[in-house]
C-alpha positions as CSV (number, residue, x, y, z in Angstrom):
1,X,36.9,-35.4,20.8
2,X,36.7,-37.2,17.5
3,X,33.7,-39.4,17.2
4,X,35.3,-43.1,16.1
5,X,33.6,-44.9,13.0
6,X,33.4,-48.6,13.2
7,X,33.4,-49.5,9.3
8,X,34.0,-53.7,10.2
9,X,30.1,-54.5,9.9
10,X,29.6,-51.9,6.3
11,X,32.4,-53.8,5.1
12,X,31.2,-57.7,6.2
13,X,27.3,-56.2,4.6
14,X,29.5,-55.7,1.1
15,X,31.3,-58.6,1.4
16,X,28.2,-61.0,1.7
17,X,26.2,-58.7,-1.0
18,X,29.1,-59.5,-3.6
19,X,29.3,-63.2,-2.3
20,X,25.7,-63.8,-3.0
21,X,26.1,-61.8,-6.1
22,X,28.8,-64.2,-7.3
23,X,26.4,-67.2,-6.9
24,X,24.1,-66.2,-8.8
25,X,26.4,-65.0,-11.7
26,X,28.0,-68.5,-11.4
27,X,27.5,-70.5,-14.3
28,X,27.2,-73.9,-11.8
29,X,24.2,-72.2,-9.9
30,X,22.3,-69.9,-13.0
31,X,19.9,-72.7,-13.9
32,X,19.0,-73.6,-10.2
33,X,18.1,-69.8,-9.6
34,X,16.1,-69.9,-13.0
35,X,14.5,-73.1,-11.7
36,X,13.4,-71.2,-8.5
37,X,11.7,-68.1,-10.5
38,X,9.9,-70.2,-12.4
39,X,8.8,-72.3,-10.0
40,X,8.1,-69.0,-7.6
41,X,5.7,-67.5,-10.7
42,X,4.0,-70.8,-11.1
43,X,2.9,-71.3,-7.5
44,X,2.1,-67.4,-7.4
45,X,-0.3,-68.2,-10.8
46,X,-1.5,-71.4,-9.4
47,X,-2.7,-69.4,-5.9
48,X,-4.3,-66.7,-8.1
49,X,-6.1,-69.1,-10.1
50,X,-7.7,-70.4,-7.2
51,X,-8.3,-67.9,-5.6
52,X,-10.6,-66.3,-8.5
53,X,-12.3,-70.0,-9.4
54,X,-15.5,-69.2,-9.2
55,X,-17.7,-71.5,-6.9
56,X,-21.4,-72.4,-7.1
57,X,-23.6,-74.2,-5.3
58,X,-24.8,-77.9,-5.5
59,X,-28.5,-79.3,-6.5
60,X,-29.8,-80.9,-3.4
61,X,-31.9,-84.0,-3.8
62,X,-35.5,-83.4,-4.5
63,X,-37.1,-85.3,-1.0
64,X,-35.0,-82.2,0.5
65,X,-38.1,-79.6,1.5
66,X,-36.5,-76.1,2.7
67,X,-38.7,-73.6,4.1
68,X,-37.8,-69.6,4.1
69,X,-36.3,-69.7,7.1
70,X,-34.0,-72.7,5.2
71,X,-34.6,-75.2,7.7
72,X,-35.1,-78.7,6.1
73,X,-38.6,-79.4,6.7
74,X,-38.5,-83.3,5.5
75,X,-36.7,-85.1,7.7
76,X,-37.4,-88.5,8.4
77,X,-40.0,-89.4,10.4
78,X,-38.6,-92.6,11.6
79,X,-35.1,-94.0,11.9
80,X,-35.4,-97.5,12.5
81,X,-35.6,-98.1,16.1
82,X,-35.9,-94.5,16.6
83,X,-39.1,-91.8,15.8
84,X,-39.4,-88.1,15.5
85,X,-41.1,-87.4,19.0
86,X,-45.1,-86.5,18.4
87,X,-47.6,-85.2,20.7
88,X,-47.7,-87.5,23.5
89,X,-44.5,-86.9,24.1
90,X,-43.5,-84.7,27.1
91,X,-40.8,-83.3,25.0
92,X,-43.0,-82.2,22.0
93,X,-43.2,-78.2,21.8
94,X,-44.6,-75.6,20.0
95,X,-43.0,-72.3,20.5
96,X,-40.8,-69.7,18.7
97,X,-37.5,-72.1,19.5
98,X,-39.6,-75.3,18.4
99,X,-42.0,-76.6,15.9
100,X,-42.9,-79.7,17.3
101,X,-40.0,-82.5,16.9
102,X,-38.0,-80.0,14.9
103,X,-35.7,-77.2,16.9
104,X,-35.7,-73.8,15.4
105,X,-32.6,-71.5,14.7
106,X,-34.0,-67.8,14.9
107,X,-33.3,-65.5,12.2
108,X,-30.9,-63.4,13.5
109,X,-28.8,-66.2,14.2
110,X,-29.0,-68.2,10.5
111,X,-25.9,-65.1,8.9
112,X,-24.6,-66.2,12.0
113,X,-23.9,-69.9,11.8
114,X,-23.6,-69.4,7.5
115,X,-26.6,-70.6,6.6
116,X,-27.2,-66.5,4.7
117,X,-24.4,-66.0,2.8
118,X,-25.1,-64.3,-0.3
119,X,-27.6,-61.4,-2.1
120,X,-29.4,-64.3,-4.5
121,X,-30.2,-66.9,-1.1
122,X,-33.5,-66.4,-2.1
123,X,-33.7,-67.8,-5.7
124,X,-30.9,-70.5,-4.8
125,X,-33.3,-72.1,-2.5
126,X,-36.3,-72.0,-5.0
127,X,-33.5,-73.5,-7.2
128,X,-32.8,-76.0,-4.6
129,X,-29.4,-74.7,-3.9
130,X,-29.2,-72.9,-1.2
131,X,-27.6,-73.6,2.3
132,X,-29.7,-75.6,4.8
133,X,-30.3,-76.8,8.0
134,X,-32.3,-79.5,10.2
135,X,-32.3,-80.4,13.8
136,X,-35.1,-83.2,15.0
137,X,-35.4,-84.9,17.8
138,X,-36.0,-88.6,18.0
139,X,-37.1,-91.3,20.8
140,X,-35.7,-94.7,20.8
141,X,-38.8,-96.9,21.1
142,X,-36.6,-99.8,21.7
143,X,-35.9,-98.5,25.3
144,X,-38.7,-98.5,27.7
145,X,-37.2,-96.7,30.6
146,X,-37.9,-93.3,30.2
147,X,-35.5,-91.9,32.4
148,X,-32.9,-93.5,30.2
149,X,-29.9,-90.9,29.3
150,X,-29.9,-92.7,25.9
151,X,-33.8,-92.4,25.4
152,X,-33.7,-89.6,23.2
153,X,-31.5,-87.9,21.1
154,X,-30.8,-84.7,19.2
155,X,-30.0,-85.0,15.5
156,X,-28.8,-81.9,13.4
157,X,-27.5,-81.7,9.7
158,X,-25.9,-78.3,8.6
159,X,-25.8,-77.7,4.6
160,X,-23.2,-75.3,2.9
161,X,-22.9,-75.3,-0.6
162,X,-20.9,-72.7,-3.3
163,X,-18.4,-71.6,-0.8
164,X,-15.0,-71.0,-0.1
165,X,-12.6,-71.1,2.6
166,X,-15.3,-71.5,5.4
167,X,-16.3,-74.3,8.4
168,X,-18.6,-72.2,10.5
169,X,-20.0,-73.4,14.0
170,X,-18.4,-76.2,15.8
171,X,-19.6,-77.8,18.9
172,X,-16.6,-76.9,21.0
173,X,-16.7,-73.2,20.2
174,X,-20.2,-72.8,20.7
175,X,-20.4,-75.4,23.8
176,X,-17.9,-73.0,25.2
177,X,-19.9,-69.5,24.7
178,X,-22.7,-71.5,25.9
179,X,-20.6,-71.8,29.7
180,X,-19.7,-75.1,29.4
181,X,-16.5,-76.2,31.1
182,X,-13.8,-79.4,30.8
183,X,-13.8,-79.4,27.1
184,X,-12.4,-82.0,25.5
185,X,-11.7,-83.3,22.0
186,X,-11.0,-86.4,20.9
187,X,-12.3,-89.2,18.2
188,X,-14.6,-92.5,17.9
189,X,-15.0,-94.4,15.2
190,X,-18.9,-95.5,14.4
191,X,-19.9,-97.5,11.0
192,X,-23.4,-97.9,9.3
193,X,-22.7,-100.6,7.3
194,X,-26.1,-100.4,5.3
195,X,-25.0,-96.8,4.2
196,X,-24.4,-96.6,0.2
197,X,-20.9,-96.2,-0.6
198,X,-18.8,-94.0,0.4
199,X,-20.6,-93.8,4.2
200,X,-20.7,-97.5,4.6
201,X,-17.2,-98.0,6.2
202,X,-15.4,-96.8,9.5
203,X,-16.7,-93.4,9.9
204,X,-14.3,-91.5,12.5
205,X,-16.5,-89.2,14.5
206,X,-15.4,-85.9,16.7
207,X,-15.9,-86.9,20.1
208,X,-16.7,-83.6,22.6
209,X,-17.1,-83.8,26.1
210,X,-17.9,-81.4,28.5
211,X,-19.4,-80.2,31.8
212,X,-22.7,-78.5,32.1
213,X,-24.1,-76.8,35.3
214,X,-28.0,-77.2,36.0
215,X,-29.8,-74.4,36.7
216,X,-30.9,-75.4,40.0
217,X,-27.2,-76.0,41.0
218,X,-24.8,-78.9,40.3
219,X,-23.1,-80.2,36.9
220,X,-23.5,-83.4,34.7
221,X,-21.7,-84.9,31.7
222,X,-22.4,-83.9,28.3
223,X,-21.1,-85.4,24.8
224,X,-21.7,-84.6,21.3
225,X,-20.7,-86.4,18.3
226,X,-20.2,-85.0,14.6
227,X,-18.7,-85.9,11.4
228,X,-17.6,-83.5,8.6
229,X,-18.4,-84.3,4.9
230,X,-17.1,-82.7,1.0
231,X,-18.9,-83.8,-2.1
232,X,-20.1,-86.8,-0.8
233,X,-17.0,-87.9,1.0
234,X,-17.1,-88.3,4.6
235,X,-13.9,-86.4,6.4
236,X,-12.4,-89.0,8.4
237,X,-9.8,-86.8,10.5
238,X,-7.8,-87.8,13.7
239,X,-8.6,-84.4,15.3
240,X,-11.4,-81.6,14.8
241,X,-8.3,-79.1,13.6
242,X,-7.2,-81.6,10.8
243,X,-11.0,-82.3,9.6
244,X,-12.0,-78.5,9.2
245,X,-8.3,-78.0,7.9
246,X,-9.2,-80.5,5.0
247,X,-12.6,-78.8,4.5
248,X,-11.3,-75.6,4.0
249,X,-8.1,-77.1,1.6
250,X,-10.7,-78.6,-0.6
251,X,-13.0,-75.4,-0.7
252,X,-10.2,-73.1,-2.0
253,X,-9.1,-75.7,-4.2
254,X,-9.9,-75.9,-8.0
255,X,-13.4,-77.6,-7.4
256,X,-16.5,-75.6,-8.8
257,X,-19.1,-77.2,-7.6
258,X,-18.9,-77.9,-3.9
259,X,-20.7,-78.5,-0.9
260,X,-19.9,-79.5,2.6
261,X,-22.1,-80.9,5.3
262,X,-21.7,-81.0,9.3
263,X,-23.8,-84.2,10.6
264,X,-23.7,-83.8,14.4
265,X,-25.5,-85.9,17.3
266,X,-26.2,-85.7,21.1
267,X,-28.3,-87.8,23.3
268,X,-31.0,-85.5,24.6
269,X,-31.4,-86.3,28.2
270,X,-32.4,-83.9,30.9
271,X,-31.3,-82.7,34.4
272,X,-29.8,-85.9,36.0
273,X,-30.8,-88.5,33.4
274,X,-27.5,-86.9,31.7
275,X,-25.4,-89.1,34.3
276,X,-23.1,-91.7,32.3
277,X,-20.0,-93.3,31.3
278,X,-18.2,-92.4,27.9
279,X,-18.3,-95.9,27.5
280,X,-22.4,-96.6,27.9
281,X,-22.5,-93.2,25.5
282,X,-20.8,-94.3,22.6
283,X,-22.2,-98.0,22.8
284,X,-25.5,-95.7,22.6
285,X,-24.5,-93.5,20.0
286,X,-23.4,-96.5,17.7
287,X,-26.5,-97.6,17.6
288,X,-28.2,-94.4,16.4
289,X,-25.3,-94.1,13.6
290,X,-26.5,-97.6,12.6
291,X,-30.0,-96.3,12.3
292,X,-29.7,-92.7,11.4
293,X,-27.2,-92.4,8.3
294,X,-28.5,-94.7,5.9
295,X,-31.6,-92.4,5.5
296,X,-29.4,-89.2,6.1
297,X,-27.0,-89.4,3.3
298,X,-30.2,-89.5,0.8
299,X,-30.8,-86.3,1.4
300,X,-27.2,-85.2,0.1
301,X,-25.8,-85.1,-3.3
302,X,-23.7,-87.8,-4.8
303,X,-20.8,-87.6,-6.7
304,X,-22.6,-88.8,-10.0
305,X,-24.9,-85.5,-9.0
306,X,-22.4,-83.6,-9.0
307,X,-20.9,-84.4,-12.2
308,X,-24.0,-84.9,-13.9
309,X,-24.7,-80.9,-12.5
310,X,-21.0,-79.4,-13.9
311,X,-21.8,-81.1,-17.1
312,X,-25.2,-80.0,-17.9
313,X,-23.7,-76.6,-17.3
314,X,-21.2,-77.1,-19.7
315,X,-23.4,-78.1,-22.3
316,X,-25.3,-74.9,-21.5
């Protein structure tokens, strides 16, 4: 038996070859194909570029304090309405996880969560430019029931500075390995109109809600509130994906000098005090923005820093 060839799809693969072939021998379509190479080579140049701009880090402001461990030591004591908890206070602790008002990330976990990121940490924080960290916890004196959900709350400002390309720990991702349940994602907006400029307008938050369970059995609300910032610019994103999208755009772009900072929230109460409405919670949290970020954004560079930073090393 003779084995039959079918030679109709060889012949339809020559036929397209020589028809794209004569397309791009055509006189009418030579410059558009030239037009694409180029264009092809720039973008591929452009990527490289960026790719190998080298970035470095950002002078923090000098009322920042940074111990070895590169937790912010200097955070206010008093926000308004609200106070760093102190003795008397039934949530003061001193313990391995806490140094009194201030909450404690251990060591192992700091290459973790990006605040280690590179051989020289060491003489960029004596420098004042290394990554940072602070988490405090403050008591609204303005509310006298102290079984109030809203009575205290958790602040917590994360630092990164001379990266590229990274937006390390969210809340959602790490409420999630933590065994929370009902995640969900959404946005608020808060303002702080005594903020300085650029802070001092509508401010669109990351709203996350969840489900805890208590240890002794049983589950209660939970919500946590954080805003995403570049070089003094505050991200103001419809979703989470869109903000650390952003982020991560403007730390492989052409900047040198770059930082980003995570300023995240959560009201601090315990067992069922955590019973609310989102509604009651965001009224709440409103009024810490109000309170809180005026001071906060002190402690971060301005743009005029940062210009003033790339020039002097120019000039150098």
């Amino acid at each position: 038996m003779t084995a039959s060839v079918d030679t109709s799809s060889a012949s339809k693969g020559a036929a397209g070859r020589r028809k794209i072939s004569a397309i791009v021998r055509s006189p009418d379509n030579i410059h558009f194909v030239l037009a694409f190479i180029v264009l092809l080579i720039v973008g591929m140049f452009i990527h490289a570029y960026f790719a190998w701009v080298v970035k470095k880090p950002v002078e923090w402001p000098e009322r920042v304090k940074v111990n070895e461990l590169y937790r912010n030591i200097s955070l206010p004591d008093s926000l308004g309405p609200f106070v760093a908890i102190g003795e008397d206070d039934p949530l003061y602790r001193e313990t391995k996880d806490q140094d009194g008002a201030d909450l404690i990330i251990q060591e192992d976990s700091l290459g973790t969560l990006g605040m280690r990121t590179i051989h020289d940490d060491e003489k960029r924080r004596a420098q004042r430019r290394s990554n940072w960290y602070g988490i405090r916890l403050y008591r609204d004196t303005s509310e006298k029931d102290e079984f109030n959900t809203f009575r205290y709350w958790q602040l917590e400002i994360y630092y990164y500075t001379g990266l590229r390309g990274q937006v390390p720990h969210v809340p959602n991702i790490c409420l999630y390995a933590g065994g929370a349940t009902s995640i969900k994602q959404d946005g608020v907006v808060f303002r702080a109109p005594d903020a300085r400029e650029p802070w001092n307008g509508d401010l669109r938050f990351q709203r996350v809600r969840y489900t805890a369970r208590l240890e002794g059995g049983g589950e209660v609300p939970g919500v946590t509130y954080y805003l995403l910032g570049f070089n003094d610019e505050p991200v103001n994103a419809e979703t989470s994906s869109r903000a650390r999208f952003i982020v991560r755009y403007r730390l492989s772009s052409r900047e040198v000098y770059n930082y980003f900072v995570k300023i995240q929230f959560s009201p601090f109460g315990e067992g069922e005090r955590r019973r609310f409405d989102i509604q009651q919670a965001d009224q709440a949290a409103q009024k810490f923005v109000k309170s809180f970020l005026p001071e906060i954004v002190e402690y971060l560079p301005t743009k005029d820093d940062i210009k003033n930073q790339a020039k002097q090393a120019e000039e150098n």
